[in-house]
C-alpha positions in Angstrom: -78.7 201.0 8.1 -82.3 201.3 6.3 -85.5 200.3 8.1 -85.1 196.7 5.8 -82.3 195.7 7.0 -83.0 196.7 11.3 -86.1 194.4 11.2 -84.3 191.4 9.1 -81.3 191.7 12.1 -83.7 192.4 15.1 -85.5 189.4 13.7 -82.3 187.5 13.7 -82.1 188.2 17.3 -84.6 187.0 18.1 -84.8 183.6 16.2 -81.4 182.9 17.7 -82.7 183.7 21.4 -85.5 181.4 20.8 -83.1 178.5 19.1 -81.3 179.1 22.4 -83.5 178.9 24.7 -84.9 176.0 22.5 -81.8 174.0 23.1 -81.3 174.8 27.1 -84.9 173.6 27.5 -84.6 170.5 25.5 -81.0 169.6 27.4 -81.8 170.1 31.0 -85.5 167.8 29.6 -82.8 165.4 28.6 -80.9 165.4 31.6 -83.9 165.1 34.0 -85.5 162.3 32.4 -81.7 160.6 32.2 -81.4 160.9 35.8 -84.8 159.9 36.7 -84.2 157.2 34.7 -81.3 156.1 36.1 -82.0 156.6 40.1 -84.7 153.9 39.2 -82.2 151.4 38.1 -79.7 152.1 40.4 -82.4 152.3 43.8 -85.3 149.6 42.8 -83.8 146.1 43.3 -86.5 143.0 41.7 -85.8 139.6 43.7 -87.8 136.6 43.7 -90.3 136.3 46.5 -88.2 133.2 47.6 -85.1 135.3 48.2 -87.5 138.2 50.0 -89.0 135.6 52.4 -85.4 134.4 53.3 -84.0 137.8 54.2 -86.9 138.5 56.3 -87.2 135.6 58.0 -83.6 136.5 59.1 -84.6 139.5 61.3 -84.3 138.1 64.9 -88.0 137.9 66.9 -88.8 134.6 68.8 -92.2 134.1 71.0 -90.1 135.2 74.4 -92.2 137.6 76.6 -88.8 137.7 79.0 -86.8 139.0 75.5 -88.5 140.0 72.8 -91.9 141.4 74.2 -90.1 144.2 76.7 -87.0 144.6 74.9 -87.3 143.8 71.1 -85.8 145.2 67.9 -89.0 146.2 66.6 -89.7 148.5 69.4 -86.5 150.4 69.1 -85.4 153.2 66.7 -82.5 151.2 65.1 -80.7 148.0 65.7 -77.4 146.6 64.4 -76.9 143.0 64.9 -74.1 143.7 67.3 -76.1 145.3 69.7 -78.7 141.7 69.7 -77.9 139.0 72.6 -75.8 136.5 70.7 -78.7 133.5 72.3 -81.3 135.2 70.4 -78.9 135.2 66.9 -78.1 131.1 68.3 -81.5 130.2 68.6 -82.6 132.3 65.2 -80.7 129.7 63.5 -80.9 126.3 65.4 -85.0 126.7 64.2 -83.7 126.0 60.6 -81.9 123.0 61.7 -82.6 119.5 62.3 -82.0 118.4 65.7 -80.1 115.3 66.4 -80.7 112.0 69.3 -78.7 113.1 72.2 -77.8 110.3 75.2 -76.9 112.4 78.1 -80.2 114.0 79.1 -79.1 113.5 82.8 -81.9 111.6 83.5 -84.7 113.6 81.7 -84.8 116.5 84.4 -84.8 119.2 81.8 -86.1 119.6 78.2 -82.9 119.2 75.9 -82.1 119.4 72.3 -78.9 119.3 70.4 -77.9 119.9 67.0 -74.4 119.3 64.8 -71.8 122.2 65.8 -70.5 122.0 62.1 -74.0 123.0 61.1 -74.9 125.7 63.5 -71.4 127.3 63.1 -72.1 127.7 59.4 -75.8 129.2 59.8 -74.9 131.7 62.3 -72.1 132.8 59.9 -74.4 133.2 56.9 -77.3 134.7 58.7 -75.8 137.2 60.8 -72.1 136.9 60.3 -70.9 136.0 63.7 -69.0 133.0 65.4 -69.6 131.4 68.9 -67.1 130.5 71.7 -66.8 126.8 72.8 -68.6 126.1 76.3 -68.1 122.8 78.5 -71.0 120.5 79.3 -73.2 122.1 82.1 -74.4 120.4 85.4 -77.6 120.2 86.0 -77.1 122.4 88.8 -76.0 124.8 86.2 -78.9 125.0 84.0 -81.6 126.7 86.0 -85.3 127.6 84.6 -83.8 130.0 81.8 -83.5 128.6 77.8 -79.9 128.7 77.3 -77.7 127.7 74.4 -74.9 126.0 74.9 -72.0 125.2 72.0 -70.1 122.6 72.9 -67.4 120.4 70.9 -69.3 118.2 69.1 -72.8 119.5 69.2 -74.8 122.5 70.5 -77.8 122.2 72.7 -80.6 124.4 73.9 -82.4 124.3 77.4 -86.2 125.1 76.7 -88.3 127.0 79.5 -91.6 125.6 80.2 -93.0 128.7 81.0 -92.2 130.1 77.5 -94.7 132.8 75.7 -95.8 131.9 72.1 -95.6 135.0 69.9 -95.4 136.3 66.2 -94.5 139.4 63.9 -96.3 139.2 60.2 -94.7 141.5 57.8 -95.8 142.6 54.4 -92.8 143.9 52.0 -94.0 146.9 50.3 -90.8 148.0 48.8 -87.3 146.9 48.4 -84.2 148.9 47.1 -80.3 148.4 46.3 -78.2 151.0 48.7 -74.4 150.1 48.1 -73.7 146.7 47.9 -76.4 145.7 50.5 -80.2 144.6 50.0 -82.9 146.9 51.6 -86.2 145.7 52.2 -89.2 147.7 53.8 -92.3 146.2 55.2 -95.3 146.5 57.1 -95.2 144.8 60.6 -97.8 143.7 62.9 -97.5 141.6 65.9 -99.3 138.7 67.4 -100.1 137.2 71.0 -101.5 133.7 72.0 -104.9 133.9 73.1 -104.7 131.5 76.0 -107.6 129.1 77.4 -106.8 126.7 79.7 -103.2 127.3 79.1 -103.6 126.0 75.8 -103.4 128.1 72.6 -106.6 129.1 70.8 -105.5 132.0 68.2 -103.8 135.2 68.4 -104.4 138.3 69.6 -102.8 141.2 67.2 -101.1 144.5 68.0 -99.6 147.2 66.1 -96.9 147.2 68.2 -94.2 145.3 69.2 -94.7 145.5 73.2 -97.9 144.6 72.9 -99.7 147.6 74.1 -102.3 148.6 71.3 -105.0 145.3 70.5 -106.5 145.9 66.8 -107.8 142.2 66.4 -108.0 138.7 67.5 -108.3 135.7 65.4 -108.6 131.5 66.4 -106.9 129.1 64.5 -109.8 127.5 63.1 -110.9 131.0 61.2 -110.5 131.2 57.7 -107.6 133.8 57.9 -104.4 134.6 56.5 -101.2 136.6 57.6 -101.9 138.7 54.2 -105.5 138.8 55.2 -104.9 141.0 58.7 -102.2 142.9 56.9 -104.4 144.2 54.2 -106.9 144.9 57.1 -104.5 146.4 59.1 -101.8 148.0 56.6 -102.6 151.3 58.2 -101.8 150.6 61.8 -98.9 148.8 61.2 -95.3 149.6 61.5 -93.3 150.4 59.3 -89.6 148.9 59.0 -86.4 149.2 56.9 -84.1 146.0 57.2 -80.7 145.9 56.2 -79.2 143.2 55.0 -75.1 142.9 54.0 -73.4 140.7 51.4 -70.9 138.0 52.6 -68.6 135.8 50.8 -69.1 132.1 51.6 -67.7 129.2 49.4 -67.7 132.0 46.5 -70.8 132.5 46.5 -72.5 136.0 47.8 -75.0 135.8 50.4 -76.4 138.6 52.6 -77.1 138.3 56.3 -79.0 140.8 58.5 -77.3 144.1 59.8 -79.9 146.3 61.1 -83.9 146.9 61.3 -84.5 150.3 62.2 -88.3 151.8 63.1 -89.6 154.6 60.5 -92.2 157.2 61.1 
């Protein structure tokens, strides 16, 4: 082989090693920007800010000291709705009801409402996918100082304790993603406390966290403030939460109801 014909099949070589390498380059390009593509359809879920403020307002916290302030979801690492007291999951859902006239208030020695059993049995089932056990009438003897919830026949009906503490969590969603079939949604959470005067409520005081420990602000009602106000303030402080939230089939349509809230670091 002359010195013409070496160079034209070392030149070949090379020309094919760079069409090679070339190809491999532009392939794994392809398939990198295919998957990146794709995780972002599959993972980023777009829902109207009426359906985000419906799920959230799902995620059990009530104004309780006795419950919620020592012992709340926020506070721990994860919670699944079976592991929440079935009163607080009631009484989540009797707030989005109407309550109803009821006679026997045996003589108007406790604070009573009642609401349609039809009605509650259906909420409690589409928010949180549970079901309650019938309970007879109490006595009066029966009721004590402590809010109970009692579902009875016709109608279900709540004791209210007098000595009850007003409380809040604001949340701010940040993010919110498609894992399975259920609906993810992450948020920043802070937490609020009644600033008492007189026994009367004059604003809130607000923590970072849920028991109430660290105060970053206080606020009265007649400031010119907003929930999205403090959390833009405050984004930095607050928690951060992932809340699950599962599909259910009811009347053929899919709803979701909440499963879990678990604390991030």
């Amino acid at each position: 082989m002359n010195t013409i014909d070496k160079t034209k099949t070392f030149l070949m070589i090379v020309l094919t090693a760079v069409i090679i390498v070339f190809a491999t380059t532009l392939f794994f390009t392809y398939k990198t920007k295919s998957f990146i593509n794709k995780k972002v359809k599959t993972d980023e879920l777009v829902i109207t800010e009426t359906t985000k403020n419906y799920l959230i307002n799902l995620v059990p916290f009530l104004g309780d000291s006795e419950v919620f302030y020592d012992d709340n979801i926020f506070s721990k690492k994860k919670t699944l709705v079976s592991e929440v007291d079935n009163n607080i999951l009631y009484e989540m859902a009797l707030n989005t009801l109407n309550s109803i006239p009821d006679d026997e208030d045996l003589e108007g020695n406790y604070s009573w409402m009642c609401y349609e059993r039809d009605l509650f049995d259906s909420k409690i089932k589409e928010m949180y996918n549970i079901s309650s056990n019938t309970v007879s009438r109490p006595t009066l003897s029966e009721l004590g100082d402590a809010k109970k919830i009692y579902p009875m026949e016709n109608k279900v009906c709540i004791t209210h304790n007098s000595n009850q503490n007003p409380g809040n969590v604001i949340s701010s969603i940040y993010k919110t993603k498609k894992e399975n079939k259920n609906i993810v949604i992450y948020t920043y959470s802070l937490f609020e406390d009644c600033i008492k005067e007189n026994s009367a409520c004059d604003g809130w005081n607000v923590y970072s966290d849920s028991k109430l420990n660290n105060k970053i602000d206080e606020y009265l009602f007649d400031e010119d403030i907003s929930d999205d106000d403090i959390i833009n303030k405050h984004y930095e402080e607050a928690g951060r939460y992932k809340h699950t939230f599962k599909p259910i089939e009811i009347d053929g349509k899919t709803k979701y109801y909440w499963y879990s809230t678990e604390k991030l670091e």
